[in-house]
N, C-alpha and C positions, 0 to 999 in steps of 0.2 A: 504493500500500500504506500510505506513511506515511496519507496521507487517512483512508484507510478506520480506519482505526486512533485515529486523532486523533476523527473523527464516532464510534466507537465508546465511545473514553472520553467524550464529551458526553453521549453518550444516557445512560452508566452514571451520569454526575455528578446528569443528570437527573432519573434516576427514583430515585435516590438520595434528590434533596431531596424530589420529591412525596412518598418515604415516609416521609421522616423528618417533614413536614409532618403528613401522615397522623396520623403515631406522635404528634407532639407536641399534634395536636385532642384523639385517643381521651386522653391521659395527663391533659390540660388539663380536659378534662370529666370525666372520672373521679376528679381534684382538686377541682371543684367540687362534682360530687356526694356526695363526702365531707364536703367543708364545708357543704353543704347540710344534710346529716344530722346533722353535730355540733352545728348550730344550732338547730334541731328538736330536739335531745334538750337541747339547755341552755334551750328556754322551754318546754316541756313542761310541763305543769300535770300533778301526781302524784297519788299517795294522798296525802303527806308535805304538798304544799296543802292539799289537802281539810282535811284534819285540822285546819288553824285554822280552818274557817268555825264552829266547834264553840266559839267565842270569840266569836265576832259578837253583839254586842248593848252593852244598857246593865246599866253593874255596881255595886250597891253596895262599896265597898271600907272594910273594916277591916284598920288597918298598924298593925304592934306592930313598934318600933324599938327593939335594945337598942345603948349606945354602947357599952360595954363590956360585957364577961365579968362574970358576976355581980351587974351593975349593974337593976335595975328598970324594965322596958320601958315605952317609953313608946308610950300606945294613942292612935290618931288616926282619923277618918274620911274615907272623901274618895266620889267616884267617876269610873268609866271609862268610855268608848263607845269599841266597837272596831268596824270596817268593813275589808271584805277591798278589796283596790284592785291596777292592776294586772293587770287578768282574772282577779284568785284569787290572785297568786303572791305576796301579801303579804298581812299584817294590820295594820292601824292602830289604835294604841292611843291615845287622849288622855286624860292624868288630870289631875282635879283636885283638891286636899284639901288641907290645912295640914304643916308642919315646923317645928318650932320654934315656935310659935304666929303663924307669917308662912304668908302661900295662897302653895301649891304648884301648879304643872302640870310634866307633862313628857308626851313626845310617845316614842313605841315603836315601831319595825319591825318583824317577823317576818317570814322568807322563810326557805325551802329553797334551798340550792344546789345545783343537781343536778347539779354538775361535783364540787363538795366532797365531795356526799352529807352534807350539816351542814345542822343550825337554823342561822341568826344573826338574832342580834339587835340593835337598835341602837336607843340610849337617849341621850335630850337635857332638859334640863329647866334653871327658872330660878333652878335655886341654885348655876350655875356654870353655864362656857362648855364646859366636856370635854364629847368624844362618847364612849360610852361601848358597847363590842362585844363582845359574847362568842357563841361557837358550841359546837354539841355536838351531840346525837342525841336519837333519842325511844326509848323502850323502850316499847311497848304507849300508854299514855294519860301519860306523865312523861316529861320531854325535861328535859335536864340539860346547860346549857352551863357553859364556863369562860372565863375572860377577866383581863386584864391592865389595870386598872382605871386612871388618872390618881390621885395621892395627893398632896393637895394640902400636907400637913402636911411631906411628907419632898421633895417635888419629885420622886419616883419613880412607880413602879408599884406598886399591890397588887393582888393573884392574890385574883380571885371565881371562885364558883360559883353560879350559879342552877340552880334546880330548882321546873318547875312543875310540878304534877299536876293534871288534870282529874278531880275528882272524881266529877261528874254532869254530866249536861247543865245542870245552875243553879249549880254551885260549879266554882271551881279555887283552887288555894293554888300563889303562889310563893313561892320562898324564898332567900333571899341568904344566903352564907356568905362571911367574909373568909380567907383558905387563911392561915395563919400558921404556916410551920414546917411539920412533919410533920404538924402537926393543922388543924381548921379552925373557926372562930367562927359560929354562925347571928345576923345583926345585923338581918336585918330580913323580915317572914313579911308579906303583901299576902293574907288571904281575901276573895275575891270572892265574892257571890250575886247574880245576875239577879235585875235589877228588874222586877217583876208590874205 
């Protein structure tokens, strides 16, 4: 009797672990099929992509910089070439033009995040070492980030806002605002037109 009894809890111990085997394949695949899919929807190429190839080309640029509020802008020229890279999920910017009467470049990323649901941006150039990031949203053909800028004068932060508009297929205007207080400064406006 004991026997039978003893062979009986083995069988039960047994087919215990097969199923809990079982249970831990199905659970284990159905974890990775999860993860498979949250991967697939974070490199997804969207509408929110597409929407930069609408940037892609070579660009005349005219930059009116003001340093201060009230201060007389100062107008420069330069230009950009942008290429989408990546399979689409980014835009590359590279300009070139003067500041201060010294040749300027800086180099631009655009991408969607589709985890974020955000533009970001991401901005480098050779009048300083800071990287410079801001994210936001598009509203129709205007995507309006904000960001937390390096401030060289105070060793802090200053709060930007960019805002670019597509205005045609051969124009877009961005525009830079420094956020001060409750209010905010516009210091520096970049019109683009496609070079023919």
């Amino acid at each position: 009797m004991k026997n039978k009894i003893y062979i009986g809890l083995v069988m039960l111990a047994v087919l215990t672990l097969a199923f809990t085997n079982i249970s831990y394949a199905d659970q284990a695949e159905q974890d990775q099929q999860k993860m498979m899919e949250a991967y697939m929807k974070m490199m997804a190429v969207t509408e929110n992509h597409l929407y930069l190839k609408d940037f892609v080309g070579e660009w005349d640029v005219q930059t009116t910089a003001w340093m201060q509020p009230g201060m007389d802008p100062a107008i420069t020229h330069g230009s950009g070439k942008a290429e989408l890279i990546m399979g689409g999920r980014y835009l590359k910017l590279n300009f070139t033009g003067t500041m201060m009467g010294q040749p300027f470049e800086g180099l631009q990323i655009i991408g969607y995040d589709n985890l974020k649901e955000k533009y970001i941006s991401f901005w480098i150039d050779n009048s300083g070492t800071a990287f410079y990031l801001t994210e936001g949203v598009r509203d129709k053909n205007v995507v309006t980030e904000m960001g937390e800028w390096p401030d060289p004068v105070t060793g802090g932060t200053q709060k930007v806002k960019m805002v670019t508009t597509l205005v045609s297929d051969d124009e877009y205007v961005l525009e830079m605002f420094m956020i001060i207080g409750a209010g905010e400064f516009k210091s520096l406006e970049n019109r683009a037109t496609r070079k023919k």
